[in-house]
C-alpha positions as a Markdown table, in Angstrom:
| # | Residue | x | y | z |
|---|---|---|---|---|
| 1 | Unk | -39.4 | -0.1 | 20.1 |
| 2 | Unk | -36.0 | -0.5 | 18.2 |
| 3 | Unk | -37.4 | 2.1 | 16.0 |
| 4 | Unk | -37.8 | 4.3 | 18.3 |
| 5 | Unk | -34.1 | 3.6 | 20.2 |
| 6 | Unk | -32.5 | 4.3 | 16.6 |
| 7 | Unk | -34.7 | 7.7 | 16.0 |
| 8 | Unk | -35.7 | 5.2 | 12.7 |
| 9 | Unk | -32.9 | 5.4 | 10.6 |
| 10 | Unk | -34.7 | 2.5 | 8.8 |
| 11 | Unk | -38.4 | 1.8 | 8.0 |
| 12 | Unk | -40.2 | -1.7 | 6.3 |
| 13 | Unk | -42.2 | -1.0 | 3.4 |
| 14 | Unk | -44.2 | -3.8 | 1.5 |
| 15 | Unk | -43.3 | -4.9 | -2.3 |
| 16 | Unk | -45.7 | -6.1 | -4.3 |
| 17 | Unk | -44.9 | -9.6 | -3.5 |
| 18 | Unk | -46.0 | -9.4 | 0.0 |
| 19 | Unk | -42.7 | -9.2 | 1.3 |
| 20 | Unk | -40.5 | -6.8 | 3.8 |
| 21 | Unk | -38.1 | -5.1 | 2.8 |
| 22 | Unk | -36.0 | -2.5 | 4.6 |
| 23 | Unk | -36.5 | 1.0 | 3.4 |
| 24 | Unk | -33.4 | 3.9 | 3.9 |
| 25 | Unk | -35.0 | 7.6 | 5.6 |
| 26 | Unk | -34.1 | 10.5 | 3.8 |
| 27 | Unk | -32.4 | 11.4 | 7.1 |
| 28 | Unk | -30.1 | 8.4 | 7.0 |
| 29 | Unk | -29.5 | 8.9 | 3.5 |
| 30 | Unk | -28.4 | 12.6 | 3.8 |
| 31 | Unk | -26.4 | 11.4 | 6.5 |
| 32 | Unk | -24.6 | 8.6 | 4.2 |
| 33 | Unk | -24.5 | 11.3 | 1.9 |
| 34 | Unk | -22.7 | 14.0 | 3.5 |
| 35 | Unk | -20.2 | 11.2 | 5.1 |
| 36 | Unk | -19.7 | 9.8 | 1.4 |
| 37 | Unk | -18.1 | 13.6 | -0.2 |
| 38 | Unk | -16.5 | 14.6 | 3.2 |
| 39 | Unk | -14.4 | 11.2 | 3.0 |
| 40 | Unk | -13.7 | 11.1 | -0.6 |
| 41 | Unk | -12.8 | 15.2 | 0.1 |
| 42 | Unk | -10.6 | 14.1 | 2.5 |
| 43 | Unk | -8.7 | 11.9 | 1.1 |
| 44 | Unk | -8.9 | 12.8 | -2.5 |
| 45 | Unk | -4.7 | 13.5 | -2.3 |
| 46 | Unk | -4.3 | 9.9 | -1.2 |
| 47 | Unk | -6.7 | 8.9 | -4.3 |
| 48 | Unk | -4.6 | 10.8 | -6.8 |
| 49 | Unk | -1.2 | 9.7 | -5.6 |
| 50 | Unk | -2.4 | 6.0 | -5.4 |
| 51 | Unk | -3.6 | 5.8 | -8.7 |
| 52 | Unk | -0.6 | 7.7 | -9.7 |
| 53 | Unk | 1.7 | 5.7 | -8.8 |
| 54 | Unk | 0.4 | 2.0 | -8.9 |
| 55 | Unk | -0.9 | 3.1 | -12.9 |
| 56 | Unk | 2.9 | 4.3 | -13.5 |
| 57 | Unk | 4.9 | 1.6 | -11.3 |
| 58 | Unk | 2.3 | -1.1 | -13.5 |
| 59 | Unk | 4.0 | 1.0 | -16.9 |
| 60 | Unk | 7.2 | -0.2 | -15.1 |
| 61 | Unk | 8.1 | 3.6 | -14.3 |
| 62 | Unk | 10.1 | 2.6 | -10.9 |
| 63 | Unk | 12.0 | 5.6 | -10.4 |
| 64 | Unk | 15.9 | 5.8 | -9.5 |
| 65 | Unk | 18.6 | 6.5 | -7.2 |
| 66 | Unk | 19.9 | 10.0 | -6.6 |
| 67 | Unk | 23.6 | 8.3 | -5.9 |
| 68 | Unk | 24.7 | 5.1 | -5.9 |
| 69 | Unk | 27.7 | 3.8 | -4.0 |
| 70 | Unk | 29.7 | 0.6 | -4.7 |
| 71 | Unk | 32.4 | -0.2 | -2.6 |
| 72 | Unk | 34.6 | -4.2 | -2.8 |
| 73 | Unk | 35.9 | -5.7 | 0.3 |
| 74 | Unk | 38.4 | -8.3 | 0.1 |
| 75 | Unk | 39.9 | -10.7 | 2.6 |
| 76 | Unk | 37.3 | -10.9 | 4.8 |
| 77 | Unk | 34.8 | -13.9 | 6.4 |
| 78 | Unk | 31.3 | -14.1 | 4.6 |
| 79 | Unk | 28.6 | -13.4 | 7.0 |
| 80 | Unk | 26.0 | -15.7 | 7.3 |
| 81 | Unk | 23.4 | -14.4 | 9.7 |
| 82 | Unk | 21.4 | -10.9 | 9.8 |
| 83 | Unk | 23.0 | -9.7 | 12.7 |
| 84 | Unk | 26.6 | -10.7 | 11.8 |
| 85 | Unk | 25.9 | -9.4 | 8.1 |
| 86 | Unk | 24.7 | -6.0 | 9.5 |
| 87 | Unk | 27.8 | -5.1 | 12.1 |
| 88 | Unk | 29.7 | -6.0 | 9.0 |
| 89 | Unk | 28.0 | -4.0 | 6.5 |
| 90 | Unk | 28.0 | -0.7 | 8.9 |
| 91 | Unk | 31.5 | -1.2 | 9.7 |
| 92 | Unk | 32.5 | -1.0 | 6.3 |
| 93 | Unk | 30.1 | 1.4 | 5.2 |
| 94 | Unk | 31.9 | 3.7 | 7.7 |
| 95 | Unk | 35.4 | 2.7 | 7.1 |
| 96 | Unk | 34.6 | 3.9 | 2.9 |
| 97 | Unk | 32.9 | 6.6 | 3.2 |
| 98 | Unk | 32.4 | 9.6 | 6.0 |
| 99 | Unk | 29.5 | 10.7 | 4.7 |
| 100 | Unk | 27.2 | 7.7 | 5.2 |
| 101 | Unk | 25.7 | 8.7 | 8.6 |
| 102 | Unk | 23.9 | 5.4 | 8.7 |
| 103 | Unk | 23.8 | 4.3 | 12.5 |
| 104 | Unk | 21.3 | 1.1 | 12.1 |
| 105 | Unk | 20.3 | -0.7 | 8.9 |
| 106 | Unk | 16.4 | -1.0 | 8.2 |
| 107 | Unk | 14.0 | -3.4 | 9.6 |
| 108 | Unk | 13.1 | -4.6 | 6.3 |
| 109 | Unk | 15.2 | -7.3 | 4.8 |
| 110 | Unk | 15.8 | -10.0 | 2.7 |
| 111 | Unk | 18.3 | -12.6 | 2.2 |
| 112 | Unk | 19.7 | -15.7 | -0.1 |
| 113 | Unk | 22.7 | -17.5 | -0.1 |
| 114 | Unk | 24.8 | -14.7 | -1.9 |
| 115 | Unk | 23.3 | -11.6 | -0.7 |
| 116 | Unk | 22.1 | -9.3 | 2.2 |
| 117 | Unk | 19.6 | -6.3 | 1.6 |
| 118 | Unk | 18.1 | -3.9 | 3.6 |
| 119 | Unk | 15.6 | -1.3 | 2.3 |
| 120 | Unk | 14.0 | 1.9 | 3.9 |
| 121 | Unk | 12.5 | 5.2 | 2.4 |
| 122 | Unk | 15.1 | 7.5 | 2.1 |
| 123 | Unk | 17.8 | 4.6 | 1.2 |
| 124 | Unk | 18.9 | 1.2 | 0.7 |
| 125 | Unk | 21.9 | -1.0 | 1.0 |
| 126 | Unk | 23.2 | -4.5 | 0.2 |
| 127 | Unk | 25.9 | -7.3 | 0.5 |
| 128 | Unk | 26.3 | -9.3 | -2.3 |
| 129 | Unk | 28.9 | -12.1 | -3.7 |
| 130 | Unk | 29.2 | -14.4 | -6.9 |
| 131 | Unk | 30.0 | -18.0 | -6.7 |
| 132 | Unk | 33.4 | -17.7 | -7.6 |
| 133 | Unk | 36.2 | -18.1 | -4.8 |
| 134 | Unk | 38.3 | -15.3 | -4.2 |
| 135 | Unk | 36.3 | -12.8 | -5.7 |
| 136 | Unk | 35.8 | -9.6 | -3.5 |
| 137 | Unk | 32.3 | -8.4 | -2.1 |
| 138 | Unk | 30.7 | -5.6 | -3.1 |
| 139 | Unk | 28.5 | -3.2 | -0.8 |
| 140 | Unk | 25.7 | -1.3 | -2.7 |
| 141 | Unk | 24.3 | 1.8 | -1.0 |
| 142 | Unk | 21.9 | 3.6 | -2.7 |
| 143 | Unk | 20.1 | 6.8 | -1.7 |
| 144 | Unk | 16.5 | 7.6 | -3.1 |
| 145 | Unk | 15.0 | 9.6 | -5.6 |
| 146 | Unk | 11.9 | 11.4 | -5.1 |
| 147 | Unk | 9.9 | 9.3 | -7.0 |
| 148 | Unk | 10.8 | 6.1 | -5.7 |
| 149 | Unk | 10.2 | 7.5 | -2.3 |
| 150 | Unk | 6.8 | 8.4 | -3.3 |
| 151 | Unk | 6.3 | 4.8 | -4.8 |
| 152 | Unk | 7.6 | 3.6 | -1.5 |
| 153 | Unk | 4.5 | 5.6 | 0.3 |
| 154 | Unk | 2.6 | 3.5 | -2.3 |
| 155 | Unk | 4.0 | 0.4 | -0.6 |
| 156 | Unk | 3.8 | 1.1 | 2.5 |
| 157 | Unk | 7.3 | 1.3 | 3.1 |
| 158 | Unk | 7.5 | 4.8 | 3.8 |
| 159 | Unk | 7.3 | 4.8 | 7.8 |
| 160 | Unk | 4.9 | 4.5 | 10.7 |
| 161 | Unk | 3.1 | 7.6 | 9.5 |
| 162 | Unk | 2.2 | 6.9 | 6.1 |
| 163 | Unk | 1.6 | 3.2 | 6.9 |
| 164 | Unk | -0.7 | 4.2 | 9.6 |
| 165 | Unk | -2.3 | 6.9 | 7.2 |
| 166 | Unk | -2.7 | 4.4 | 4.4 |
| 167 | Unk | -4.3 | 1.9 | 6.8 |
| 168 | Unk | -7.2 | 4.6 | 7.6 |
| 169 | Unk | -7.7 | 5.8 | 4.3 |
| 170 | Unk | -8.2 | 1.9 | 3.0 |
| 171 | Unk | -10.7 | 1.8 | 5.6 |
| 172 | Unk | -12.9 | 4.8 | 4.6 |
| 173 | Unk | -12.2 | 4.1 | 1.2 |
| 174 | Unk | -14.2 | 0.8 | 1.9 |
| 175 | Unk | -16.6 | 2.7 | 3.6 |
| 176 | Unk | -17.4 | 5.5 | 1.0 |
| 177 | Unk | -17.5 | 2.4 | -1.6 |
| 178 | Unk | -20.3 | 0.2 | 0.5 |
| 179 | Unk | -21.9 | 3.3 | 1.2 |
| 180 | Unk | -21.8 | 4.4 | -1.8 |
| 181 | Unk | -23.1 | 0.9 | -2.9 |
| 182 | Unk | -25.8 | 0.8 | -0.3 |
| 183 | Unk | -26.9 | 4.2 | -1.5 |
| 184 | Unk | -27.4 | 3.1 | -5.1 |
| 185 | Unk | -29.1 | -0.2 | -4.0 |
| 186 | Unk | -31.6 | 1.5 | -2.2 |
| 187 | Unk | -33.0 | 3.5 | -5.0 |
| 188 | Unk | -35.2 | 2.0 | -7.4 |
| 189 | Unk | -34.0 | 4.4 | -10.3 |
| 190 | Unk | -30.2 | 2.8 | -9.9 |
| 191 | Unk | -31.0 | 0.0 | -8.1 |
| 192 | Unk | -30.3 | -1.8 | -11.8 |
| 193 | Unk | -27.2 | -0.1 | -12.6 |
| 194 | Unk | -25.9 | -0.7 | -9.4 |
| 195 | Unk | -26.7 | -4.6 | -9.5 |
| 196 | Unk | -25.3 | -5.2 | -13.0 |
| 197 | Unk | -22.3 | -3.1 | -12.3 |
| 198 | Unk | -21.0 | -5.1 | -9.1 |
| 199 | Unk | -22.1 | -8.6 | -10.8 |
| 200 | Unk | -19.9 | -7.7 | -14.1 |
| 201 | Unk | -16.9 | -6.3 | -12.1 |
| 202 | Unk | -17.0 | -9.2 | -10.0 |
| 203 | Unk | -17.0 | -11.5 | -12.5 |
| 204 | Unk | -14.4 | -9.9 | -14.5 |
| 205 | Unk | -12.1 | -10.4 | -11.5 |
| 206 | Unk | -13.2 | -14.0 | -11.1 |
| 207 | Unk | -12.3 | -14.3 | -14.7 |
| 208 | Unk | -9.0 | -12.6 | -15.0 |
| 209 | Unk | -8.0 | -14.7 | -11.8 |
| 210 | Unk | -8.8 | -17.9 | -13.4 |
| 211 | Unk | -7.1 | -17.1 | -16.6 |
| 212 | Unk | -4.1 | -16.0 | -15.2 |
């Protein structure tokens, strides 16, 4: 009866040890199939620019700036807090320089007793100061080169549109790989390969995890 609901994707065939096992129809595998290349079609610009950029960023290639901006303030109250530090940081920003049409400072941010950042896609900024009294702070603003924008698509720091994008490909990504793996396991010709070449990766990670 559940055969029948499911037009059989799946039928039990007998191994030679008396047991069941579940059998993939050439209609379910053509299916897998076709799913499988459309995907990896699909998304074969996200696979190149991913492996792009994680192989280059792990060679330490980070990219740069296209300007950087330094500008010291002196005599004025250190801010301790986000919110304080940000009204501060704007109002200087505009104060020094005309061109900075910044209106809002990004979500993403990070503090420590000495400095204030705030990093986005197309540009970041900072307030920093040494442990020495007296000494001025410094504002950094720095606007993005295209390659460290593209490594910020890489980590997801690119925007609502690219995080949402990178979200779905990971997902069919994991689907074209179990697919893919299901594929292999169900055929006696790779069935082998395909066994040996998930138990070696996966211990390979085990082992580089333990070792590190």
């Amino acid at each position: 009866m559940i055969g029948i609901l499911i037009h059989k994707p799946l039928e039990c065939a007998v191994s030679p040890n008396n047991r069941y096992r579940m059998k993939i129809t050439p209609k379910l595998r053509q299916s897998w199939m076709q799913w499988h290349a459309y995907i990896g079609c699909f998304f074969l610009p996200f696979i190149v620019l991913f492996s792009i950029t994680g192989t280059l960023y792990l060679l330490d290639v980070k990219g740069n700036n296209s300007e950087v901006l330094h500008f010291s303030i002196t005599g004025e109250a250190w801010p301790e807090d986000q919110a304080s530090a940000q009204t501060f940081v704007l109002q200087q920003l505009h104060e020094k320089d005309s061109t900075i049409e910044v209106t809002s400072l990004p979500d993403n941010y990070f503090s420590s007793a000495s400095r204030h950042s705030w990093f986005a896609y197309h540009y970041s900024t900072a307030l920093s100061k040494t442990n020495k009294p007296n000494e001025p702070f410094t504002i950094e603003f720095n606007r993005h080169g295209l390659w460290k924008k593209i490594l910020y698509i890489h980590f997801g720091l690119a925007g609502p549109i690219f995080k949402t994008l990178g979200i779905i490909f990971g997902l069919c990504l994991l689907f074209s790989a179990i697919s893919g793996l299901l594929l292999l396991l169900s055929s006696p010709r790779y069935k082998t390969m395909a066994t040996v070449g998930i138990a070696s990766s996966s211990l390979i990670l085990l082992l580089a995890y333990l070792i590190s």
